[in-house]
Backbone as a printed PyTorch tensor [residue, N CA C, xyz], in Angstrom:
tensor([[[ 0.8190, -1.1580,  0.0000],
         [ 0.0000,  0.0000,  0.0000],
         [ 0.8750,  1.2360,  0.0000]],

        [[ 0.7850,  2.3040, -0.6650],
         [ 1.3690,  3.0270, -1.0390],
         [ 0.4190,  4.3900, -0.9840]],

        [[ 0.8030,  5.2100, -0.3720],
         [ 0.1360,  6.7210, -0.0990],
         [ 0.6480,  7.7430, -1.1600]],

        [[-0.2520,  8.3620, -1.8940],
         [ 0.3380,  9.3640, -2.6660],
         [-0.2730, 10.6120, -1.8530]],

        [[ 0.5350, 11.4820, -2.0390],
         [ 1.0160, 12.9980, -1.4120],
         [-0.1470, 13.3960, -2.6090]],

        [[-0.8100, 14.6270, -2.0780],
         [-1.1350, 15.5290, -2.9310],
         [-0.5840, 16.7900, -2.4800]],

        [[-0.3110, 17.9270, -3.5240],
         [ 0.2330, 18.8280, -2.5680],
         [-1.3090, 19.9860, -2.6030]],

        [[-0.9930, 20.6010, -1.2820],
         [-2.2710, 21.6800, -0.7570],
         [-2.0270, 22.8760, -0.5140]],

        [[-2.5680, 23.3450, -0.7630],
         [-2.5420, 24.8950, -1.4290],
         [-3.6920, 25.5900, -0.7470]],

        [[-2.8770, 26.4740,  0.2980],
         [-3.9010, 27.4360,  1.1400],
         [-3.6320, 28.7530,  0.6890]],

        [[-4.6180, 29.3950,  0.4100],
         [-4.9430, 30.5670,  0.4130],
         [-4.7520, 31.6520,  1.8650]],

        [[-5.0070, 30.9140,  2.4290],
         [-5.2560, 31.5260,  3.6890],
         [-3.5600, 31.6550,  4.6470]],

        [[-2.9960, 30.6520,  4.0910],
         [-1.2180, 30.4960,  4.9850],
         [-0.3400, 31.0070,  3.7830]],

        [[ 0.4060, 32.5340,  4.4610],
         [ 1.1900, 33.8680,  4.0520],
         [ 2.0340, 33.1050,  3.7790]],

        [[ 3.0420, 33.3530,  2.7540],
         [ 4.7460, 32.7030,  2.7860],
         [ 4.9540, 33.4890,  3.8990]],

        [[ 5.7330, 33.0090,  5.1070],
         [ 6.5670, 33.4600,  6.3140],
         [ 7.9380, 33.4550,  6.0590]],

        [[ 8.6700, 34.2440,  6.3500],
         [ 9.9300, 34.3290,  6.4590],
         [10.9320, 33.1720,  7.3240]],

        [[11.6990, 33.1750,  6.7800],
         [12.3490, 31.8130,  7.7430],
         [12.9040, 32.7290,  9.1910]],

        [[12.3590, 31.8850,  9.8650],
         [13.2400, 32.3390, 11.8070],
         [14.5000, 32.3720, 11.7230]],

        [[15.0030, 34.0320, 12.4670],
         [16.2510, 33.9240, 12.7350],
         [16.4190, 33.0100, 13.3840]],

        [[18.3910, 32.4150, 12.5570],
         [19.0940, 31.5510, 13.8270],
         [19.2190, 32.2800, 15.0000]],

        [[18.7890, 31.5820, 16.2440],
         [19.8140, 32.0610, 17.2600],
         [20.6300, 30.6620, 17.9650]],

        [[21.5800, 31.5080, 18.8840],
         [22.5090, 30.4990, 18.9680],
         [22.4350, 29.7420, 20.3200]],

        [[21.5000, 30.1900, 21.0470],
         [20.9590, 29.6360, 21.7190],
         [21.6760, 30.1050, 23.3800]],

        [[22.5060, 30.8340, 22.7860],
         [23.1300, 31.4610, 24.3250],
         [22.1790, 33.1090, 24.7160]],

        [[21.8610, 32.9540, 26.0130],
         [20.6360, 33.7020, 26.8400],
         [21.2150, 35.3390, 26.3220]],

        [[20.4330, 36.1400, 26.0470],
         [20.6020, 37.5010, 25.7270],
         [20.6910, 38.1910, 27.0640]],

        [[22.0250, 39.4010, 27.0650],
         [21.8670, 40.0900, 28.2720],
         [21.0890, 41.1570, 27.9490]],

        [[20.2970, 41.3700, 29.2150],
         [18.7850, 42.7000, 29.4650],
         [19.9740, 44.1450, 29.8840]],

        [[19.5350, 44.9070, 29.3650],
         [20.0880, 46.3780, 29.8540],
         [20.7880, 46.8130, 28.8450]],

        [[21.3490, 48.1230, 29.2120],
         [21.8850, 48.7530, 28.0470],
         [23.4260, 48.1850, 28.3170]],

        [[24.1090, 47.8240, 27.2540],
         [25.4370, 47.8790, 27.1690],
         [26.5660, 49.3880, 27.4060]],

        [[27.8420, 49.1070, 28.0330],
         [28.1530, 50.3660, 28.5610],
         [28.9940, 50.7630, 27.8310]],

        [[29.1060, 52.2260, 27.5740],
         [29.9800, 52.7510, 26.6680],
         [31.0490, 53.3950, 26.5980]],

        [[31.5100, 53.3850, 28.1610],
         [32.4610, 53.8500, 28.4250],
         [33.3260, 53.1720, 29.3830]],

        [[34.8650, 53.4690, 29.3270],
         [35.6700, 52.4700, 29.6220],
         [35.5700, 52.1550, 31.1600]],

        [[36.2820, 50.7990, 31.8190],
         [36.0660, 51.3740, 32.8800],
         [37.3840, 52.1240, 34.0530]],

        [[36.5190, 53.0650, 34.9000],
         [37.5140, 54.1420, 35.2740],
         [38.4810, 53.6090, 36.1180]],

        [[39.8200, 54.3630, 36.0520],
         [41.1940, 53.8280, 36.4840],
         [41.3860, 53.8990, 38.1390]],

        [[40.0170, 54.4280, 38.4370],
         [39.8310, 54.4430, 40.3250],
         [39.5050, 53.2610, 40.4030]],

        [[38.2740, 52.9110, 39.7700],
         [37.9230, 51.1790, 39.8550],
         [38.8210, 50.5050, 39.6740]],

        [[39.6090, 50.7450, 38.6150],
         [40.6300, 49.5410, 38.8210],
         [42.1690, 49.3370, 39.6810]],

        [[42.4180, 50.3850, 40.1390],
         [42.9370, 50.6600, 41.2060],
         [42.4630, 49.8590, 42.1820]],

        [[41.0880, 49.8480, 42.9040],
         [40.9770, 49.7070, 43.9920],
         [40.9330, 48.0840, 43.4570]],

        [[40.3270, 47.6000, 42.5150],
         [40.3060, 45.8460, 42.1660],
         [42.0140, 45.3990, 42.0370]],

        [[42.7180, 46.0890, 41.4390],
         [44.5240, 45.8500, 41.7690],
         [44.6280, 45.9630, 43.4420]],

        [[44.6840, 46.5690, 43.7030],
         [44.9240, 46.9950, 45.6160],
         [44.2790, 45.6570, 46.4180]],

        [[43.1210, 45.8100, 46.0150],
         [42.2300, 44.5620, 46.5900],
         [43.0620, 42.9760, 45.9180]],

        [[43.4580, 43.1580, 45.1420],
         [44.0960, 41.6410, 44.8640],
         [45.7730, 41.8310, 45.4790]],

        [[45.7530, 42.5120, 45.7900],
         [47.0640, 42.7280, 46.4150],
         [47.2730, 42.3470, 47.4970]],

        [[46.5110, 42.7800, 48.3080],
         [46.2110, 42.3650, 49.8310],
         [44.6110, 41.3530, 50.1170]],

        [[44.1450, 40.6270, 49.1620],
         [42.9270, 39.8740, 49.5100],
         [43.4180, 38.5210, 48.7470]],

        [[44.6930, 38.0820, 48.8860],
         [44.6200, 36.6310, 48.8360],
         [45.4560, 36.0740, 49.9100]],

        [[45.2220, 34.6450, 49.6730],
         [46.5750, 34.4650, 50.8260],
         [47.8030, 34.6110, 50.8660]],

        [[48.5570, 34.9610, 49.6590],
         [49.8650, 35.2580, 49.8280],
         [49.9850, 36.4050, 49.9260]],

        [[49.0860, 37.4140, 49.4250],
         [48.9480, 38.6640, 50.3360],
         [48.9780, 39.3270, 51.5630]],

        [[47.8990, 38.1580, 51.8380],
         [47.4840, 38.8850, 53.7330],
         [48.7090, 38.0030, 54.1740]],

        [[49.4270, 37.0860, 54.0700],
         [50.2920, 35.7890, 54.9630],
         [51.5270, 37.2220, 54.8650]],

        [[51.5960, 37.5000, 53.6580],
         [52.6690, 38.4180, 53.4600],
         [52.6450, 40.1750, 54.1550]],

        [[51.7580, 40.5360, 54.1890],
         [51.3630, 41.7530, 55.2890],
         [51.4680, 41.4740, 55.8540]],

        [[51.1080, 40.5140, 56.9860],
         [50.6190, 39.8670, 58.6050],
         [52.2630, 39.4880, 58.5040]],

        [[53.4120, 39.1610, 57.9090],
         [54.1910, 39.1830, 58.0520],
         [55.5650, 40.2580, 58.5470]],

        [[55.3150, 41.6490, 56.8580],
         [55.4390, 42.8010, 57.2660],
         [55.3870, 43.5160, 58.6030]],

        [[53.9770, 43.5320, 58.3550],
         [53.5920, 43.7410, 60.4640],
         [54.0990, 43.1860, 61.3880]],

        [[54.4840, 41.8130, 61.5340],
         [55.1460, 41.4100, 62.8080],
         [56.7130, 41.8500, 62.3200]],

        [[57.2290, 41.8310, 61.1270],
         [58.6470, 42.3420, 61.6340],
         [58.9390, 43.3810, 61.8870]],

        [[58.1050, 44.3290, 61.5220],
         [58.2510, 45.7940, 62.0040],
         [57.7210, 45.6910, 63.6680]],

        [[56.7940, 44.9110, 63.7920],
         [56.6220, 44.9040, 65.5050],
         [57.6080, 44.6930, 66.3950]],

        [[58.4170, 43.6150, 65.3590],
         [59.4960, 42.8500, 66.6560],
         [60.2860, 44.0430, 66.5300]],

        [[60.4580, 45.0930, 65.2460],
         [62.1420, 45.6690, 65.4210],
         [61.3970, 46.7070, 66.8260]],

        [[60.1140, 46.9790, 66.7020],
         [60.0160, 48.1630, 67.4930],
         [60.1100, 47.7470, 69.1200]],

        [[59.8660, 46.7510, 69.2400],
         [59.8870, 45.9860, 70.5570],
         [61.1460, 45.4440, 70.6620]],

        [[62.5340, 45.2700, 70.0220],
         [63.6920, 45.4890, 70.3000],
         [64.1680, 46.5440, 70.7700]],

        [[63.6470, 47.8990, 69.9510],
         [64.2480, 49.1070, 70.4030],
         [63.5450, 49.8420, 71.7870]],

        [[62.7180, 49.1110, 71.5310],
         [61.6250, 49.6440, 73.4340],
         [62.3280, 49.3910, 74.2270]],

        [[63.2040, 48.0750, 74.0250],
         [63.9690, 47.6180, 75.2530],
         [65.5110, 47.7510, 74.9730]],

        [[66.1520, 48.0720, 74.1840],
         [66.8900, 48.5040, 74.0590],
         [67.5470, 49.7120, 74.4080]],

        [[68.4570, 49.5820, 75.7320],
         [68.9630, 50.8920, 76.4200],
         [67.7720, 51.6880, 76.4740]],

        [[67.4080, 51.2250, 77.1480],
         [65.5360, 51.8990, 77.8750],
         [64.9420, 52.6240, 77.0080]],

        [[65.0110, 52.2500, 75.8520],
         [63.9930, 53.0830, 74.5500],
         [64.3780, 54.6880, 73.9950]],

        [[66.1910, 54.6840, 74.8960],
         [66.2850, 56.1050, 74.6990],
         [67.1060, 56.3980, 73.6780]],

        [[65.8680, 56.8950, 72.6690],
         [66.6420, 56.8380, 71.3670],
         [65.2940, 57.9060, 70.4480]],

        [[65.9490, 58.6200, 69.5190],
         [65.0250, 59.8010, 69.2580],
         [63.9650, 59.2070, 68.2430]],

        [[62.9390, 60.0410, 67.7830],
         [62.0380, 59.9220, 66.9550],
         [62.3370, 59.2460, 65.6930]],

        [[63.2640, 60.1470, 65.3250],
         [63.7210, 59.6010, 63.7630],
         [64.6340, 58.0130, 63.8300]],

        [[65.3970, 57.7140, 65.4370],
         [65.2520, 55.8420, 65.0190],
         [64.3650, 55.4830, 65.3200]],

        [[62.7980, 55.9070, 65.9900],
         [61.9790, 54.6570, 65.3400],
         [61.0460, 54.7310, 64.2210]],

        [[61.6460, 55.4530, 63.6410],
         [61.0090, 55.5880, 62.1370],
         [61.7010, 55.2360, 61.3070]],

        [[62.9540, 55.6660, 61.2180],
         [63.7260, 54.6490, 60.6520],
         [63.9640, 53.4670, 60.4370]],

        [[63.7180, 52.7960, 62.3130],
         [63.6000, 51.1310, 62.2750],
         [62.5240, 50.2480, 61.5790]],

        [[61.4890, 51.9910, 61.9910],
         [60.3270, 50.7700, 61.1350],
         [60.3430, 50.8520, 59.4210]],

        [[60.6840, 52.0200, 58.6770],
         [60.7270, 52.0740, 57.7680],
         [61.7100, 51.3720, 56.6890]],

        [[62.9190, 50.8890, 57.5530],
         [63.6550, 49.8990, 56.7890],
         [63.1370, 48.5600, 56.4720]],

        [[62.5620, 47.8250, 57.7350],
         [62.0530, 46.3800, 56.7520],
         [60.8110, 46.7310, 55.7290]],

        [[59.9700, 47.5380, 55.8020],
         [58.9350, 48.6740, 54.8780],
         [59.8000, 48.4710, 53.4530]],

        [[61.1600, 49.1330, 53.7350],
         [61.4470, 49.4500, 52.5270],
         [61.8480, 48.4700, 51.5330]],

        [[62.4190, 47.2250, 52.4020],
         [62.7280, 45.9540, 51.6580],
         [61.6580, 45.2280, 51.2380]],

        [[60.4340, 44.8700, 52.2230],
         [59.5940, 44.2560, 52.1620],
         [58.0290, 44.7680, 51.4470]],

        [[57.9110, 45.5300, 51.3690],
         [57.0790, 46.2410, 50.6300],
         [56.8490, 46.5080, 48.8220]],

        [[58.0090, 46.6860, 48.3750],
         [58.1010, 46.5920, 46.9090],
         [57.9840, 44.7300, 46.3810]],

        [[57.8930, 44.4570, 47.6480],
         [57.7760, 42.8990, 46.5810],
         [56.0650, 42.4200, 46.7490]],

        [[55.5500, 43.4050, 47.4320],
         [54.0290, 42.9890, 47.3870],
         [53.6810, 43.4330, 45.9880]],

        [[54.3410, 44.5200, 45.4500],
         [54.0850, 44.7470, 43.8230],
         [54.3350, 43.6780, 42.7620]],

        [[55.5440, 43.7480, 43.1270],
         [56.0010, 42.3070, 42.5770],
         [55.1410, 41.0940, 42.4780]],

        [[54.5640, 40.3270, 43.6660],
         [53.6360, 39.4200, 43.7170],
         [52.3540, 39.7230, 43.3490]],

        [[51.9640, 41.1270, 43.2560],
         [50.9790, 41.6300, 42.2960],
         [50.8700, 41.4230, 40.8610]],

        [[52.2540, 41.7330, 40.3970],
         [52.0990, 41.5540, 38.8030],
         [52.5900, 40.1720, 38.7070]],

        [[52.6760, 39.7720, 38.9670],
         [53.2930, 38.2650, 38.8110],
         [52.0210, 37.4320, 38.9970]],

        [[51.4320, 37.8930, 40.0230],
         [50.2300, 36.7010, 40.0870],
         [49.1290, 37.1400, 39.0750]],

        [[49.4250, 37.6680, 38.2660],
         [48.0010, 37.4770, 36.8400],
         [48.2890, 36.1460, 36.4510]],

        [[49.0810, 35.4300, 36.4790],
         [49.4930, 34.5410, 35.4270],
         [49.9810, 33.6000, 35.8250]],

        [[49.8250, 33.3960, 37.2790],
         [49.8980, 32.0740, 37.8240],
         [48.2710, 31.6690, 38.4100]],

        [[47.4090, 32.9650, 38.7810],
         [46.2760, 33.1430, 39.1750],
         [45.2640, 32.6980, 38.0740]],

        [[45.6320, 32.6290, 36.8530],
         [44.7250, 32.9490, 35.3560],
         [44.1770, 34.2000, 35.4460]],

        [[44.4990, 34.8660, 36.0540],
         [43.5340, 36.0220, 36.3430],
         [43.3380, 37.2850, 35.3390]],

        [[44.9250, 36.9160, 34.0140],
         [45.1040, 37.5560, 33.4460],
         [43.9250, 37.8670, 32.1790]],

        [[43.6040, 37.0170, 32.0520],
         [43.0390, 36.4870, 30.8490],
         [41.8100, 37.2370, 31.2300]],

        [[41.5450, 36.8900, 32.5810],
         [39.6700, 38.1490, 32.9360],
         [40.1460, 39.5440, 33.0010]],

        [[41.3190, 40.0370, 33.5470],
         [41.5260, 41.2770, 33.6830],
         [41.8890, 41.8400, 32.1390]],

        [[42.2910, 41.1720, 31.6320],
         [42.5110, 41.9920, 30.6630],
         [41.4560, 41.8820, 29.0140]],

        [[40.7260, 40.7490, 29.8480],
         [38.9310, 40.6180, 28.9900],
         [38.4040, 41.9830, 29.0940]],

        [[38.4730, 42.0320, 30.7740],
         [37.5160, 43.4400, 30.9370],
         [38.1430, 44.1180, 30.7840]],

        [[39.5060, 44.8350, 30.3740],
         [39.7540, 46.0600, 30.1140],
         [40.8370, 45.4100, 28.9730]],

        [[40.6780, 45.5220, 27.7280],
         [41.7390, 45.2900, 27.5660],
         [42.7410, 45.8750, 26.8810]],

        [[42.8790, 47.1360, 27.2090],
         [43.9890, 48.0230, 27.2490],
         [45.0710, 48.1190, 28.1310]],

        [[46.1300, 47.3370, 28.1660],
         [47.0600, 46.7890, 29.2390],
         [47.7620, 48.1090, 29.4180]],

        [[47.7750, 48.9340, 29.1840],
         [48.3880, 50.3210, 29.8460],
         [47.4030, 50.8260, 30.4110]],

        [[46.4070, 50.8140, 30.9700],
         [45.6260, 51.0980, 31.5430],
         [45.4120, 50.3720, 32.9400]],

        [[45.6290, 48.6110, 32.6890],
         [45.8610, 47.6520, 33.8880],
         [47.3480, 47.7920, 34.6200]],

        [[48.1440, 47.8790, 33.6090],
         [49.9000, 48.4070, 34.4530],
         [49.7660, 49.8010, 35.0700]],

        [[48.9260, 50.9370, 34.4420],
         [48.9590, 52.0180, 35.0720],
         [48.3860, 51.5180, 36.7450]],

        [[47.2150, 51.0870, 36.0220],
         [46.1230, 50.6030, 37.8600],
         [47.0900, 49.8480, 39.0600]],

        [[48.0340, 48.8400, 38.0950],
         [48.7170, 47.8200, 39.3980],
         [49.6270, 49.0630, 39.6970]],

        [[50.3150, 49.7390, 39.1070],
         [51.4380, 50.8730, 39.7420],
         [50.7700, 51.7740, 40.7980]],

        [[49.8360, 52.3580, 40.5720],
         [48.8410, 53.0500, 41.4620],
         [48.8850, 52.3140, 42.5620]],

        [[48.0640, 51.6860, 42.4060],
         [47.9170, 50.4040, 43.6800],
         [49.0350, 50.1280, 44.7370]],

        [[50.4590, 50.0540, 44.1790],
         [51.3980, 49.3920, 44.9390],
         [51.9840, 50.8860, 45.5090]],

        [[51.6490, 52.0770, 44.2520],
         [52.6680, 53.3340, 45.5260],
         [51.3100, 53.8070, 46.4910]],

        [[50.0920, 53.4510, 46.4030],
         [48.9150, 53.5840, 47.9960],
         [49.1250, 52.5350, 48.8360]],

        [[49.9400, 51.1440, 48.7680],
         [50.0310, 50.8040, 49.4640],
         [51.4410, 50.8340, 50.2100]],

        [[52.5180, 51.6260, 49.2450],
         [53.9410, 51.8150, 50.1820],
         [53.4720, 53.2960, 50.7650]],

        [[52.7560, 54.5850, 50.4020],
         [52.1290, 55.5610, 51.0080],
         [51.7900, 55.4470, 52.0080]],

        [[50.7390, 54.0780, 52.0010],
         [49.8320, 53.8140, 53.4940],
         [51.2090, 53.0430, 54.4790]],

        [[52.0460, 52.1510, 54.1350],
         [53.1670, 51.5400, 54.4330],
         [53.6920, 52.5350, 55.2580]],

        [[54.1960, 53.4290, 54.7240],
         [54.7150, 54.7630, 55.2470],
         [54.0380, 55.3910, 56.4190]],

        [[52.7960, 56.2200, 56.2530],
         [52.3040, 56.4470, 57.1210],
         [52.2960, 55.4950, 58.4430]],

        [[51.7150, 53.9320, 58.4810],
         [51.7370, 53.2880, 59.3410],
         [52.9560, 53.6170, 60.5170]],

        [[54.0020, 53.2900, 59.7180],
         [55.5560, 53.2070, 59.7950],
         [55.5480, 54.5060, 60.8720]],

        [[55.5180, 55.6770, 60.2890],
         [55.5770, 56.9670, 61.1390],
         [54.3870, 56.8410, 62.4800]],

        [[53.3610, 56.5610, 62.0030],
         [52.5440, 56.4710, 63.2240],
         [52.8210, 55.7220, 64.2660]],

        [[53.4540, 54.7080, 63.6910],
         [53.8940, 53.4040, 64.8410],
         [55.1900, 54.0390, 65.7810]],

        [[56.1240, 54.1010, 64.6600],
         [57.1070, 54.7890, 65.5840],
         [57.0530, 56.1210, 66.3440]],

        [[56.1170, 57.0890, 66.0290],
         [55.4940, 58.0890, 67.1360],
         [55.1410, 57.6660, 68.5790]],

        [[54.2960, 56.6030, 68.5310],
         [53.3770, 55.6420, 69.2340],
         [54.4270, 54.8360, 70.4660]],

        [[55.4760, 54.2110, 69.6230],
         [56.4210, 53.6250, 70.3120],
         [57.6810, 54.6560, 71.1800]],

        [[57.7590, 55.4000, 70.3420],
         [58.3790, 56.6640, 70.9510],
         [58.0640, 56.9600, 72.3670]],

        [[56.4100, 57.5840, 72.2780],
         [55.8530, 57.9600, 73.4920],
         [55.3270, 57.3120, 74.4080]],

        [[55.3920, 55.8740, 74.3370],
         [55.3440, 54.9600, 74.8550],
         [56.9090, 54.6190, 75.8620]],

        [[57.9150, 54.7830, 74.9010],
         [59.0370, 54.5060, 75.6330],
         [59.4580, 55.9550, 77.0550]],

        [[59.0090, 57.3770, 75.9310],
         [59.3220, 58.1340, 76.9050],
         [58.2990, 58.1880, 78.2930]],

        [[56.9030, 57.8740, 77.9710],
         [56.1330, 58.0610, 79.4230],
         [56.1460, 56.7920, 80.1240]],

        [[56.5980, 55.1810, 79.5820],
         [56.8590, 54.1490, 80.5900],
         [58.2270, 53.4690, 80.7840]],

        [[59.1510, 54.2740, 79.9120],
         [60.5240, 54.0490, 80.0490],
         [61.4570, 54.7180, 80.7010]],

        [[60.6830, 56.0580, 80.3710],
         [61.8230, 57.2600, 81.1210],
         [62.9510, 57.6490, 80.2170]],

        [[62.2100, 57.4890, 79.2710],
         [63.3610, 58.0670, 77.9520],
         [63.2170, 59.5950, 78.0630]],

        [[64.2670, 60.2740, 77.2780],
         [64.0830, 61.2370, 77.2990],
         [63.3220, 61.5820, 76.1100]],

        [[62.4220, 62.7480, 75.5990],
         [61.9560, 62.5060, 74.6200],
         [62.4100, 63.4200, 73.5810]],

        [[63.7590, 62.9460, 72.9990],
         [64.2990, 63.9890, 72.5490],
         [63.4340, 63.6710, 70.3220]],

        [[63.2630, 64.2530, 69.6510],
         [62.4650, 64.7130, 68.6900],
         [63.5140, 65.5210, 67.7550]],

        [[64.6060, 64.2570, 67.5670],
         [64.9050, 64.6440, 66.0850],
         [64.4800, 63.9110, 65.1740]],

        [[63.8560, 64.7110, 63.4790],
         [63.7110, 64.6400, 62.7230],
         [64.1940, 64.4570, 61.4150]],

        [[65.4650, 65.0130, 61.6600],
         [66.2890, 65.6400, 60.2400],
         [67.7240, 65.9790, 61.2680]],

        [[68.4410, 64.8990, 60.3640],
         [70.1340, 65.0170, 60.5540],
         [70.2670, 65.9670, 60.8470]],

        [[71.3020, 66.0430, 62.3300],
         [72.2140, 67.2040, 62.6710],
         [72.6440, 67.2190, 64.0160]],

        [[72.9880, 68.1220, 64.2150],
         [73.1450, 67.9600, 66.5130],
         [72.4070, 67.8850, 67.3310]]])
């Protein structure tokens, strides 16, 4: 048994256009943005990967205790009597060694992290991401700094009102 086809012919059914392909991946809702994004934002996303992983914070929390111990050497050291500018000095030397390599482990970890490949998806004008990581690392030897001075103020007046130091307040080389 064998069926023959007739073909049928409506009046009534339009030729339709064939359906766009789609590709089956979900459309994003909203407007797309048209402008780049700004070098404060990415500053603070460099800064934040700087100090928000673990070899970051293991490596600060490190920083910090050696600058603690030098200052708690010099507290007790010949009864803390020693001027402003050595304990700013003391603290600012391991600062100065230890600090430029948090940059270092900044730019270095795009690319052990994969991280490179998203950062520079979303922006990908790499003088724009080297400008952001440079930013980033002189706010965090800035803030480095400050700490540094505050601490050794702190330790200072600490030594002179429970040590009996004298509180002598040099600043800047001389007699």
């Amino acid at each position: 048994m064998s069926t023959v086809e007739t073909p049928t012919t409506s009046a009534a059914a339009p030729s339709a256009a064939p359906a766009p392909r789609t590709s089956g991946l979900p459309r994003l809702s909203g407007s797309r943005p048209d402008r780049p994004v700004p070098l404060s934002t990415l500053v603070r996303v460099e800064w934040r990967k700087q100090v928000d992983t673990r070899a970051g914070f293991w490596f600060m929390l490190t920083i910090g205790l050696v600058v603690a111990a030098v200052m708690v050497i010099l507290f007790f050291v010949e009864k803390g009597n020693h001027s402003s500018a050595d304990y700013f000095s003391a603290t600012s030397l391991p600062l100065g060694i230890l600090v430029p390599i948090v940059g270092i482990l900044a730019a270095t970890s795009e690319w052990s992290q994969r991280t490179g490949l998203t950062t520079f998806a979303l922006e990908p004008r790499r003088g724009r991401v080297i400008a952001a990581k440079t930013l980033a690392a002189v706010v965090t030897a800035l803030l480095a700094i400050v700490v540094a001075l505050a601490l050794g103020a702190l330790v200072h007046g600490l030594a002179v009102g429970l040590r009996g130091a004298p509180g002598r307040r040099r600043w800047l080389a001389g007699p």
